[in-house]
N, C-alpha and C positions, 0 to 999 in steps of 0.2 A: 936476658938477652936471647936464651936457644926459646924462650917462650913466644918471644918477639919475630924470629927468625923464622919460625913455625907459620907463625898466622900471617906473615907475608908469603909467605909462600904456597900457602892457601888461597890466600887473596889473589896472585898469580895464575894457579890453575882453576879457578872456578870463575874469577872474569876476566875482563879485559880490560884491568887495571892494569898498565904496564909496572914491571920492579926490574928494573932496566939502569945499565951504566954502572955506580960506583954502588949504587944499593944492591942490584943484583949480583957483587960480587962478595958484598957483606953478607948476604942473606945465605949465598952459595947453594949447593943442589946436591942432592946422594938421596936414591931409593931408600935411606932408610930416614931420612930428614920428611921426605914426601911421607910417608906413614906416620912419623911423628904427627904431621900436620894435621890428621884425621881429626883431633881433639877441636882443630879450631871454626870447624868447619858451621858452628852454629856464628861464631864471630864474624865469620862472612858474611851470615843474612843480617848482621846488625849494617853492617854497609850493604847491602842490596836493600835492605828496605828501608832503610836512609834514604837511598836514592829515590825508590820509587814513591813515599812520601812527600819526599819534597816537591815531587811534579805531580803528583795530586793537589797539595795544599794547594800550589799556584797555580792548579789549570782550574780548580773546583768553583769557584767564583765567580770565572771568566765564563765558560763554557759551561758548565752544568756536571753533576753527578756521573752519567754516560762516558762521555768525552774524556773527561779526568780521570775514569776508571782504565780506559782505552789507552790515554796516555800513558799513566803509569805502568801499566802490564807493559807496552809496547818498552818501555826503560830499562825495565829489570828485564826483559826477555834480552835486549841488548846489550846488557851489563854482563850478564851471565853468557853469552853467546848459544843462548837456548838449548842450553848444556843439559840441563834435568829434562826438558821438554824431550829433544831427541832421545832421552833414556822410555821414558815414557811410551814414547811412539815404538821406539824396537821392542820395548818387554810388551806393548798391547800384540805387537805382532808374534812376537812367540809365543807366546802363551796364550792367546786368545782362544787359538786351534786347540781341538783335540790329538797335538803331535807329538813323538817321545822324546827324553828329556835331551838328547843328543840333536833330533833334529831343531828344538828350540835354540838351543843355543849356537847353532848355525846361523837360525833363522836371524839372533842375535848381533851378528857378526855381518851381515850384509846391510850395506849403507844404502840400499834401495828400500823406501816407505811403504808399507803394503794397505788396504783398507782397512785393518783393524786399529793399524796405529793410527792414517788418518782419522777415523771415527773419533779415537780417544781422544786425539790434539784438538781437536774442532770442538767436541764436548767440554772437554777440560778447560779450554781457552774460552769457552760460551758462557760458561757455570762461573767461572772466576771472575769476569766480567761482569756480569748479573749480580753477584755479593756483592761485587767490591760498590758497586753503582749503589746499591742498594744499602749499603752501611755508611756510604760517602752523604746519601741523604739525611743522613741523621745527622751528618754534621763534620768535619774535618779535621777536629782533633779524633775523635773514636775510629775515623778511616783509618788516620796515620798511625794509631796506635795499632789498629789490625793489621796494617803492610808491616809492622818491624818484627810483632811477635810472631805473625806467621812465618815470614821469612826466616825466623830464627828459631821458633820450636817447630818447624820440617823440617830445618838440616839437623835439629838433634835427634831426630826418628831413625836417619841408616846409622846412627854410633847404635842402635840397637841391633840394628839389624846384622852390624858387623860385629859384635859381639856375640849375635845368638846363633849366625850360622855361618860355616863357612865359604869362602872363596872359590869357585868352583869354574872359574871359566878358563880356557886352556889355552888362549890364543895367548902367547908368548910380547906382543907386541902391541898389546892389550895396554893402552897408557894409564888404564889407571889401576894398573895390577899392584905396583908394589905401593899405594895407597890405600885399597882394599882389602890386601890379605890379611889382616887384622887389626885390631885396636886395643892395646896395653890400657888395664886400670887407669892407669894416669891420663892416657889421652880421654878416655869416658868421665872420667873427673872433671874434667876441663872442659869439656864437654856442658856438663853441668852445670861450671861455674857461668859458661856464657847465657847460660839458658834462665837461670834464677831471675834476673831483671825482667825477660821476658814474661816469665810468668807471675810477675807482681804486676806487670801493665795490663797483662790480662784480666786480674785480678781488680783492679782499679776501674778499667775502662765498664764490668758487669758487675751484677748484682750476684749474689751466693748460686741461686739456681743458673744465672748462663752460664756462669763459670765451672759448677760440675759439668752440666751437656758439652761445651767446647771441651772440658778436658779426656770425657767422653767419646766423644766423637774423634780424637786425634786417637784414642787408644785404640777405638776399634778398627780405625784404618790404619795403623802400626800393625794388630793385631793380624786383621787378615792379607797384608800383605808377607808375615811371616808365613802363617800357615799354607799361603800359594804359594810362596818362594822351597818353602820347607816339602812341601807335595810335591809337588812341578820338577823342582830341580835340584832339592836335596843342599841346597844353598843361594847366595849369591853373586851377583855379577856387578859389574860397575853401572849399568844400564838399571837394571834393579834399582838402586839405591837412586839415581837420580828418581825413578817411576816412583819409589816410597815418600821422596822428596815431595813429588807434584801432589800425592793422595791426600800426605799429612797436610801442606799448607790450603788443600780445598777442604779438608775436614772441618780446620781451625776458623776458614771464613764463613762456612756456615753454623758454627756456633755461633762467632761472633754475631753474624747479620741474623740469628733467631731473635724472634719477638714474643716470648715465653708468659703469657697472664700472669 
């Protein structure tokens, strides 16, 4: 039941699934229930990419590749209330500059979008499009399987990130502070466990060689988002792990959508 209570409550702060009335009072709330949560956080992209598979499958047909890809992004950017996206755009703006680690995390903290972020959200959002269209052409079970697994091995890349560094951001009022500050074994276990299915569809949907390149390609943008975060700012931020979020699921769709001899 506290496993159950966890991943509702995940589901609550990562979209805009309401857990409201007689559930929300089962489900209950304490900063250390919200950190428990961290483990479920790949089990939320099996419901984001639920979603967004299913408005592919039924736009694909209709409308074409393009369209369906556009649909679906525009679903899951909705479902999620363009929660990782906005991480994205703050951490391109801090860190973009050549600025020191205090004034990033400033830079962090202001809800005005600067041109570095825009660049990244326009790229990011262009590139993801372009995959998803482009994998959706080969066919609509292989799309739908690239919308669940990516959705769900990027949210398990910040349980690394949260594990390898620490919490560093200082604003007190920071909502996803006592979510972030760390992640216990068992939430990284669990973690895991959501991730396994994921990665047997992966494994299903390609052949031996796409399947090392996608795994590949997620590692080494896991990889060098530690080593900037780890350089940069000697840690992480909530902003962060959304931005690791968006790197790993664009890594994931261009293994997937490779066409490898």
């Amino acid at each position: 039941m506290n496993a159950l209570r966890h991943f509702l409550l995940a589901l609550q702060f990562f979209t805009r699934i309401p857990v409201a009335g007689r559930l929300a009072a089962w489900v209950g709330y304490s900063p250390a229930m919200l950190n428990a949560s961290a483990g479920h956080f790949p089990g939320v992209g099996w419901v984001v990419g639920a979603a967004g598979a299913a408005v592919l499958w039924a736009a694909l047909p209709v409308w074409g590749a393009w369209v369906a890809a556009l649909l679906s992004t525009a679903a899951t950017v909705w479902l999620t209330g363009a929660f990782h996206e906005d991480g994205l755009a703050d951490t391109a703006d801090a860190l973009g500059g050549q600025v020191s680690r205090e004034r990033a995390l400033e830079i962090m903290k202001d809800s005005r979008i600067g041109s570095y972020g825009t660049v990244a959200l326009l790229l990011a959002l262009g590139l993801k499009l372009a995959l998803l269209a482009s994998i959706a052409q080969r066919g609509a079970a292989l799309a739908a399987a690239a919308l669940l697994a990516a959705h769900v091995l990027s949210r398990a890349a910040p349980l690394v990130v949260m594990r390898a560094l620490p919490y560093v951001s200082d604003a007190a009022q920071a909502k996803s502070k006592p979510l972030a500050e760390a992640v216990s074994a068992r939430g990284a276990w669990t973690g895991v466990l959501w991730s396994i299915p994921a990665v047997a569809l992966v494994w299903q949907a390609q052949d031996a060689m796409n399947f090392a390149v996608t795994g590949l390609l997620w590692c080494l943008a896991l990889a060098a988002m530690l080593r900037l975060l780890r350089r940069r700012l000697q840690g992480f931020t909530g902003d962060t792990l959304g931005a690791t979020q968006q790197l790993c699921e664009l890594a994931l769709y261009l293994g997937l959508a490779a066409r490898l001899p």
